[in-house]
VOLUM-793272 format. One record per residue (C-alpha): x, y, z; residue in one letter. Coordinates in steps of 0.001 Angstrom, whole numbers, plus 524288, in hexadecimal, padded with zeros to 5 digits. Layout:
N
NODE    c1    c2    c3 rest
NODE     X     Y     Z    a
...
//
This chain:
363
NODE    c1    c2    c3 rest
NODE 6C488 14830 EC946    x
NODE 6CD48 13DE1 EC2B9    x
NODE 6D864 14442 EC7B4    x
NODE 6D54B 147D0 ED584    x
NODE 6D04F 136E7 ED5CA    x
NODE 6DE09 1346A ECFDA    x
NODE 6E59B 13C2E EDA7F    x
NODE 6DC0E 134FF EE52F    x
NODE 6DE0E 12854 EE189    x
NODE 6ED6F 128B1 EE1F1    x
NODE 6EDBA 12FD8 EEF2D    x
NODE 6E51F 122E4 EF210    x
NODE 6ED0A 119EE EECB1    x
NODE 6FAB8 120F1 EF137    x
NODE 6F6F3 12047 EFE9A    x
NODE 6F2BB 1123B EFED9    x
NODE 6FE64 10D94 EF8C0    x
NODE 7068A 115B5 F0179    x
NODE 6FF2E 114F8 F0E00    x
NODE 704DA 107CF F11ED    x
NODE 71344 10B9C F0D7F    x
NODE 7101A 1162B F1868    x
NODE 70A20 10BE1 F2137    x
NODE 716E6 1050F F211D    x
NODE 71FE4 10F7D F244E    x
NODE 71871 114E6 F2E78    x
NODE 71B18 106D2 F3536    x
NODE 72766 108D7 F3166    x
NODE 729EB 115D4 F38DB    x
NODE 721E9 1126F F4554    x
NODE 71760 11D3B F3FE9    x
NODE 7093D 1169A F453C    x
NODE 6FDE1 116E1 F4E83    x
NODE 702EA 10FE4 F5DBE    x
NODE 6F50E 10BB6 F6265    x
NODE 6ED29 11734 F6C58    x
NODE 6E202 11400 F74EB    x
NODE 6D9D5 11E51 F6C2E    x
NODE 6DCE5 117AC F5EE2    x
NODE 6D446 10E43 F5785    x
NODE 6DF4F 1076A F5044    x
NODE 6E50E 0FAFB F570B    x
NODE 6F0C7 0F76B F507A    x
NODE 6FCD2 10005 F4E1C    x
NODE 6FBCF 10773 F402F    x
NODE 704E7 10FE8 F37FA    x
NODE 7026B 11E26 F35F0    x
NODE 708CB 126C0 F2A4C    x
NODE 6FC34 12336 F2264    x
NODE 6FE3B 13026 F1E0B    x
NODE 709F9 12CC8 F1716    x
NODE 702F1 12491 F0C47    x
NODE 6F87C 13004 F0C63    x
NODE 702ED 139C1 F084B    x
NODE 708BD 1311A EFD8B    x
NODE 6FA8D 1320C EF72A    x
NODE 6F93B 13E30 EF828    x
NODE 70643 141ED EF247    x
NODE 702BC 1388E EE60D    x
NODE 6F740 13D6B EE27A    x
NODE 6FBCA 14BCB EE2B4    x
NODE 70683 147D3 EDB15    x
NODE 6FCFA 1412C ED209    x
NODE 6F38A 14DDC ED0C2    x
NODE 7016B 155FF ECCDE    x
NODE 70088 14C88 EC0A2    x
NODE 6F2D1 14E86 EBDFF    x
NODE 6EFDA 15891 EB3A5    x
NODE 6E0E8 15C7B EB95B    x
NODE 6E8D1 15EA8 EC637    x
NODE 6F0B7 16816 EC1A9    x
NODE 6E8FE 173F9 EC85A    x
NODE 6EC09 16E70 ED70A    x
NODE 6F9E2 16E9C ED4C2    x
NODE 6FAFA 17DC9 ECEB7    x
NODE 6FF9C 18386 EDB9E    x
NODE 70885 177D8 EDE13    x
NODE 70B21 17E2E EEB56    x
NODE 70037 17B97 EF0D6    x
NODE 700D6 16CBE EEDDE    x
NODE 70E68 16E5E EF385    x
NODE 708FE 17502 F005B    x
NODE 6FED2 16ACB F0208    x
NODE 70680 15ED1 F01C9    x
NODE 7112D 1657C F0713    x
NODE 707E7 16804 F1245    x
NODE 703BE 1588A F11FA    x
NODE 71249 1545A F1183    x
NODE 7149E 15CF5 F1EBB    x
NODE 708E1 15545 F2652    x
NODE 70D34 147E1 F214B    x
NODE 71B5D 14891 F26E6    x
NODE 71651 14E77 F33A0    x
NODE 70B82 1432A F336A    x
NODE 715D7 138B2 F3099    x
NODE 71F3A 13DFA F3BFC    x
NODE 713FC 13FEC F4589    x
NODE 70E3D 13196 F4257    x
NODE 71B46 12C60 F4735    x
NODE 7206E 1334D F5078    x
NODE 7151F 13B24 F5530    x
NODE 7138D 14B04 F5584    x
NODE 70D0A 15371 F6072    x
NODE 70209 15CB3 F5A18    x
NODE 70953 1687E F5AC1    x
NODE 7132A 16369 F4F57    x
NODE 709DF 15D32 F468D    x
NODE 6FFE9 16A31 F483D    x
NODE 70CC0 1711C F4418    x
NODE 70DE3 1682B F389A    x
NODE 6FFE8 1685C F34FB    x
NODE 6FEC4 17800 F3454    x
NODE 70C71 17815 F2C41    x
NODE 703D2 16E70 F21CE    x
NODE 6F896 17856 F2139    x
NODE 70211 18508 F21A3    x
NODE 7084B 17DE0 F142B    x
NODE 6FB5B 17C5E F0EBC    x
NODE 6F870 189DB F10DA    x
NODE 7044C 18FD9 F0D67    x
NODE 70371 187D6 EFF97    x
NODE 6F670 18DE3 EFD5C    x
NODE 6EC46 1838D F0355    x
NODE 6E3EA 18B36 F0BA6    x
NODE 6D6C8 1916D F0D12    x
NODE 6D4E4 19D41 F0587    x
NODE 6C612 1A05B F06FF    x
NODE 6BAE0 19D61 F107C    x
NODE 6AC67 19A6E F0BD7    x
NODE 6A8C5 1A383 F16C9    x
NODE 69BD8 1ABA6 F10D7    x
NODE 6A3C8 1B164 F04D3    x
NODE 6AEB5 1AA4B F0201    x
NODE 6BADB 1B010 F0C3D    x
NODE 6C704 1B158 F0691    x
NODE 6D182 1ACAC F12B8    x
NODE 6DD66 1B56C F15CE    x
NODE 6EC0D 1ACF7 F14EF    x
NODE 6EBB2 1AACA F2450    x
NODE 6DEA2 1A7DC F2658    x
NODE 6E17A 19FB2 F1926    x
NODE 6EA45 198C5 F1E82    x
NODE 6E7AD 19838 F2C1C    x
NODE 6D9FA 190B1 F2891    x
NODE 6E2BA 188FB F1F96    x
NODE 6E972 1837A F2BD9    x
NODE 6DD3E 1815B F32E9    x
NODE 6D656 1794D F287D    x
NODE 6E2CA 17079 F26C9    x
NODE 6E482 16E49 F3589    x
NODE 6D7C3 16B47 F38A6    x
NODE 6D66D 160FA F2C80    x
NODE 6E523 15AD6 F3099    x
NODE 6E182 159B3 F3D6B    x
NODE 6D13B 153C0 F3CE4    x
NODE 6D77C 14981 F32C4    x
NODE 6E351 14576 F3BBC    x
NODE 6DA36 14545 F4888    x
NODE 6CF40 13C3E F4037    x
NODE 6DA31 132F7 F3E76    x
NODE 6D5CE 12A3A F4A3C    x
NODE 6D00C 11EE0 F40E9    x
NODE 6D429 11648 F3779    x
NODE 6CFE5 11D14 F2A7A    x
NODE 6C846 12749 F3113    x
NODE 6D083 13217 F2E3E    x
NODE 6D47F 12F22 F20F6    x
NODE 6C68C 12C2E F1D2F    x
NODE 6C1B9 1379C F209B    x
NODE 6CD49 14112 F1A2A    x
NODE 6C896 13842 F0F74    x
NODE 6BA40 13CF7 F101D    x
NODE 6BDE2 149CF F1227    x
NODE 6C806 14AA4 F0543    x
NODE 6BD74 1438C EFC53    x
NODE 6B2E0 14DDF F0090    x
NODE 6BE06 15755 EFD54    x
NODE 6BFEE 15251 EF19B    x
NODE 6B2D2 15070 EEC3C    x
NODE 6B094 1602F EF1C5    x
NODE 6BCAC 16543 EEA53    x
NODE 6BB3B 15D67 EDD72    x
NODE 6AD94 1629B EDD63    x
NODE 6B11F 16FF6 EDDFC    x
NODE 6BDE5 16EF1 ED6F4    x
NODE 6B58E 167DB EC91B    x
NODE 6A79F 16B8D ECB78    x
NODE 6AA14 179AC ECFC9    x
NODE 6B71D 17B12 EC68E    x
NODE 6BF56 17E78 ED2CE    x
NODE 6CC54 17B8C ECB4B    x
NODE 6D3FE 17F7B ED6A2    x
NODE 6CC83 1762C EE18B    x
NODE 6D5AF 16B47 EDAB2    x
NODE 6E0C3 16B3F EE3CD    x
NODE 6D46E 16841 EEFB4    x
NODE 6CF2D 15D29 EE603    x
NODE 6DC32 15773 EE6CD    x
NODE 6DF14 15798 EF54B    x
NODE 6D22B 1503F EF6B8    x
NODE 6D570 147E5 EEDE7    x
NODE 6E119 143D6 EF10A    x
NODE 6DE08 143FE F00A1    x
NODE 6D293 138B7 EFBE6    x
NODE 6DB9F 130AF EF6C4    x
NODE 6E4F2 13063 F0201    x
NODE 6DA00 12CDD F0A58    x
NODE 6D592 123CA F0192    x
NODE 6E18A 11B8D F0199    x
NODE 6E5A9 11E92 F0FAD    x
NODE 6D76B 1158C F14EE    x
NODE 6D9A5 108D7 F108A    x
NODE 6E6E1 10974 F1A7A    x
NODE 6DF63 1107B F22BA    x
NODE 6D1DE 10BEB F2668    x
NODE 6D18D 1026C F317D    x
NODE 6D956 0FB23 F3565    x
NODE 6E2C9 1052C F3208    x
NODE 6EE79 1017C F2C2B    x
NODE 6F406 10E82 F2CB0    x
NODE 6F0B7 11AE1 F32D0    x
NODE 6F32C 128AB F299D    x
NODE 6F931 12F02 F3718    x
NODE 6FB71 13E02 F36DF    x
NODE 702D0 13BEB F2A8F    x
NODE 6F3FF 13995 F2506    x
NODE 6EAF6 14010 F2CE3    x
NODE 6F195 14EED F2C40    x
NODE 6F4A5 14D80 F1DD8    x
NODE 6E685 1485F F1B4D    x
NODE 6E0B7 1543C F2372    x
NODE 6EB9C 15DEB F1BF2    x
NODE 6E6B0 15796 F0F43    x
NODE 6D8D6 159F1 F1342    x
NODE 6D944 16769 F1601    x
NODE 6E119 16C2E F0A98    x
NODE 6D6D8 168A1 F0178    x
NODE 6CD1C 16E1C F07CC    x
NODE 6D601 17A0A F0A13    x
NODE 6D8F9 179D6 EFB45    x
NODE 6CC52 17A5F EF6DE    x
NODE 6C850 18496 EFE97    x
NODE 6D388 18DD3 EFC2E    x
NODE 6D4A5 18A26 EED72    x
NODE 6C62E 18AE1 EE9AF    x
NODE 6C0CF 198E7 EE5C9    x
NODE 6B58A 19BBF EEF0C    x
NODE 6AECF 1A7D6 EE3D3    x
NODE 6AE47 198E0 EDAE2    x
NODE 6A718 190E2 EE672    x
NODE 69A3A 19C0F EE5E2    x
NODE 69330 19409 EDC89    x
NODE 693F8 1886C EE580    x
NODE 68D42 1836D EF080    x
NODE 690D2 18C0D EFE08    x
NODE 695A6 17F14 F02E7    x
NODE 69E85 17E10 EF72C    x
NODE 6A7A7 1897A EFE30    x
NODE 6A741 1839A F0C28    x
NODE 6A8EF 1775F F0A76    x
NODE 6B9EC 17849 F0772    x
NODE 6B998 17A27 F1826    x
NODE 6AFDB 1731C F1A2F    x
NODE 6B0EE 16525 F12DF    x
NODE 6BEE0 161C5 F1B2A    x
NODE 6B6F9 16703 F2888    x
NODE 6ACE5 15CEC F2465    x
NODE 6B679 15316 F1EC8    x
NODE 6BC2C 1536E F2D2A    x
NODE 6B054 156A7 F33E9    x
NODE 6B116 148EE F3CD6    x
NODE 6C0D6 149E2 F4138    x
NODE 6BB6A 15900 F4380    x
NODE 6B155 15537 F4D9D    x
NODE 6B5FD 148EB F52BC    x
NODE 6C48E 152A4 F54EE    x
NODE 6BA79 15CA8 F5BD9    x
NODE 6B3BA 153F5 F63EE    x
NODE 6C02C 14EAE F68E7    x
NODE 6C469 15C5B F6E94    x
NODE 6B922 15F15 F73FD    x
NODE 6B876 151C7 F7A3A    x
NODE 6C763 15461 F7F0C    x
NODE 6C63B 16071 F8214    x
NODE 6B9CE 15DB4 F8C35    x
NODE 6C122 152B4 F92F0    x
NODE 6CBD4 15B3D F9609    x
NODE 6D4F4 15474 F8CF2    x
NODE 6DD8F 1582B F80D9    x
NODE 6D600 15B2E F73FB    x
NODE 6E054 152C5 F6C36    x
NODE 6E03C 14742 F75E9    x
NODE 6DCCA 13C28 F7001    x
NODE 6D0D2 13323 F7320    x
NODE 6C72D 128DE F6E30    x
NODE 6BAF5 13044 F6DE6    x
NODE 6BD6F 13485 F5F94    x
NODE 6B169 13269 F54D6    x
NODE 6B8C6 12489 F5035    x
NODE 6BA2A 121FF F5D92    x
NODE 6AA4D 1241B F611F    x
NODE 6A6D1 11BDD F535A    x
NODE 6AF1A 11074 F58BE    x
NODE 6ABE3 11025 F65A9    x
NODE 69B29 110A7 F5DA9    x
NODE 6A0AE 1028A F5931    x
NODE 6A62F 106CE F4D00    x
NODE 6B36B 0FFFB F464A    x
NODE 6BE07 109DE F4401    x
NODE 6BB3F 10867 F358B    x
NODE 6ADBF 10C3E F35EC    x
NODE 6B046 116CE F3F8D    x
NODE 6B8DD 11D33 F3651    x
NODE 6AF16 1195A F2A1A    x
NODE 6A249 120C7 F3313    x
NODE 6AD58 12BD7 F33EE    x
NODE 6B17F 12CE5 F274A    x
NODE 6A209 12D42 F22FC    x
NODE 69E9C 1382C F2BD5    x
NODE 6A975 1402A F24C9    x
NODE 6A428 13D12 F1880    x
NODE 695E4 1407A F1CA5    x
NODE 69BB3 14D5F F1F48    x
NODE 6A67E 151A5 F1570    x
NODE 69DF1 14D19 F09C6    x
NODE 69195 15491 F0C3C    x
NODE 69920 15E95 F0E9F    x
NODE 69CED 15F08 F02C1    x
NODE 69043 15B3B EFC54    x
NODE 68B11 16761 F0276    x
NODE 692A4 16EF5 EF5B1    x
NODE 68CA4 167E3 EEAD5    x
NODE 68048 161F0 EF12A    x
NODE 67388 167CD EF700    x
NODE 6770B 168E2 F0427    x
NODE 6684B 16368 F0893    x
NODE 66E68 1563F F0092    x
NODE 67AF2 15836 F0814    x
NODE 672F4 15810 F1522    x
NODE 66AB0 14CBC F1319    x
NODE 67410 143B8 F0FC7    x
NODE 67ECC 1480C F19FA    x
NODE 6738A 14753 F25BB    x
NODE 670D9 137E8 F1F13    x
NODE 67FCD 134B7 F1F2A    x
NODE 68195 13932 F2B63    x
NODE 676C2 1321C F30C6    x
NODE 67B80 12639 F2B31    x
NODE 68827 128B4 F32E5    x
NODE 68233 12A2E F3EED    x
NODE 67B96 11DA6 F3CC9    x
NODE 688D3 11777 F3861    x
NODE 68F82 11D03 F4659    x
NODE 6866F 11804 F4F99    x
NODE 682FC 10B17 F4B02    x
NODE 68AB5 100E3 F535A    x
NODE 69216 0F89F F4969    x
NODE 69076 0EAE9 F4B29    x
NODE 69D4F 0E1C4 F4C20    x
NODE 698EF 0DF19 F3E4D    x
NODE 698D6 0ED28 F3977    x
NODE 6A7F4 0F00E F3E76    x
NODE 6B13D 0F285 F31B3    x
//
């Protein structure tokens, strides 16, 4: 645990040292947000948040290299390669699209490339919990490899409509990751979970040190640069686990034990999931684009309820918490536990939503 706390806390530290280093040559390149009818923000802010994100996460892996107890993640050094390999890919095409702007095809492009390199270097899905455990064939391997990663890059970059929001929820999601894996990779003795462990780990960290520059007012925003590496780093752990675990050593654990690899980052990103849904339905039945934008999104509803931006993103943030970490309670508690305290929580929510703030109550 000392170790994986170690590696968190300088990703943490990295990337708040760095972030406003990357603050200032954003202004420096013309790379930030021109004010849109549909944003929240005011004032023109930098992007390439992402930047000081990536600086973390390249100390702290270079820190766990050191480390003696991490010696098992970096065995197969290719796959550490492949990974941020795959991370370096998403931050140049996030830094070049936060300037100058890509259409969708070309970043798409980009964003498949990341998760082919992932899967090519060995991070991908090898079995399904699926009745007895199902052993996947390379393509379907591989082609659910690119699915997960997509999906993930994609729910984190279209969350990022909030100060904080986004990275506050990648940030519940990791440390629910994190808490899953080490669980499993100590408790269990699943040595080879360790590479997972880290990921989360590190991915807290980042988070961690990204907020302070990020929660509002903004001071910077992480951009694509962030948001797609934060969604690639989300999905290779939970790809990593999955593939790396043995499924035969999971049969004296709980059934939710084997699901929960898929589902923990479905849950993780079960709000930018909906509230992306909703928004193509809505579209789609007024005749208009799916990926036109609007200002009917689920920040959008909590401030127009009377809510500050900062508590908007705080009642966000706490719904994906309500749901990440029972589900993964549901592996090491009694589920009937699990249930009562997750219908209390999100009761409490509900009553958190809908009361109108007074001018008082506005962060």
């Amino acid at each position: 645990m000392r170790e994986y706390l170690l590696c968190l806390m300088v990703a943490a530290a990295v990337t708040y040292l760095a972030t406003p280093g990357a603050r200032a040559l954003a202004l420096r390149a013309g790379a930030y947000t021109h004010i849109r009818k549909r944003d929240v923000h005011t004032t023109i802010t930098p992007r390439w948040g992402g930047l000081g994100m990536f600086g973390g996460l390249l100390a702290a892996f270079a820190l766990a290299w050191k480390l003696p107890m991490m010696k098992s993640v970096f065995d197969d050094p290719g796959t550490v390669l492949g990974l941020l390999g795959a991370t370096t890919l998403l931050v140049v095409i996030g830094l070049v699209d936060d300037r100058y702007g890509l259409d969708a095809p070309t970043k798409f492009a980009g964003q498949a490339m990341a998760a082919g390199i992932l899967a090519w270097r060995g991070i991908g899905f090898i079995w399904l919990p699926l009745g007895n455990a199902t052993v996947l064939d390379p393509l379907t391997s591989t082609l659910l490899t690119l699915l997960v990663v997509l999906v993930c890059i994609n729910a984190v970059n279209f969350v990022d409509g909030l100060d904080g929001l986004a990275s506050g929820i990648v940030l519940v999601g990791a440390a629910a990751s994190f808490i899953y894996s080490y669980l499993l990779s100590v408790n269990y003795g699943f040595e080879r979970a360790t590479l997972s462990t880290l990921i989360s780990a590190v991915l807290t960290g980042m988070c961690l040190g990204f907020l302070p520059h990020n929660v509002n007012p903004a001071r910077i925003f992480m951009g694509d640069t962030g948001a797609m590496m934060l969604g690639l780093l989300l999905a290779s752990s939970t790809v990593t686990l999955t593939g790396q675990v043995d499924p035969n050593a999971l049969a004296g654990t709980s059934r939710a034990s084997t699901v929960l690899p898929i589902l923990l980052p479905l849950a993780a990103l079960a709000i930018p999931l909906i509230d992306l849904t909703l928004a193509i339905v809505r579209r789609t039945l007024r005749g208009r684009s799916p990926m036109s934008p609007d200002k009917e999104h689920l920040h959008h509803r909590l401030l127009d309820l009377g809510h500050s931006p900062r508590m908007a993103a705080t009642l966000m943030h706490a719904g994906a918490a309500i749901l990440a970490f029972s589900t993964v309670a549901l592996a090491f508690v009694p589920a009937l536990y699990v249930l009562v305290v997750f219908v209390v929580a999100v009761g409490l929510l509900a009553a958190a939503v809908f009361h109108r703030p007074e001018p008082a109550d506005v962060l």
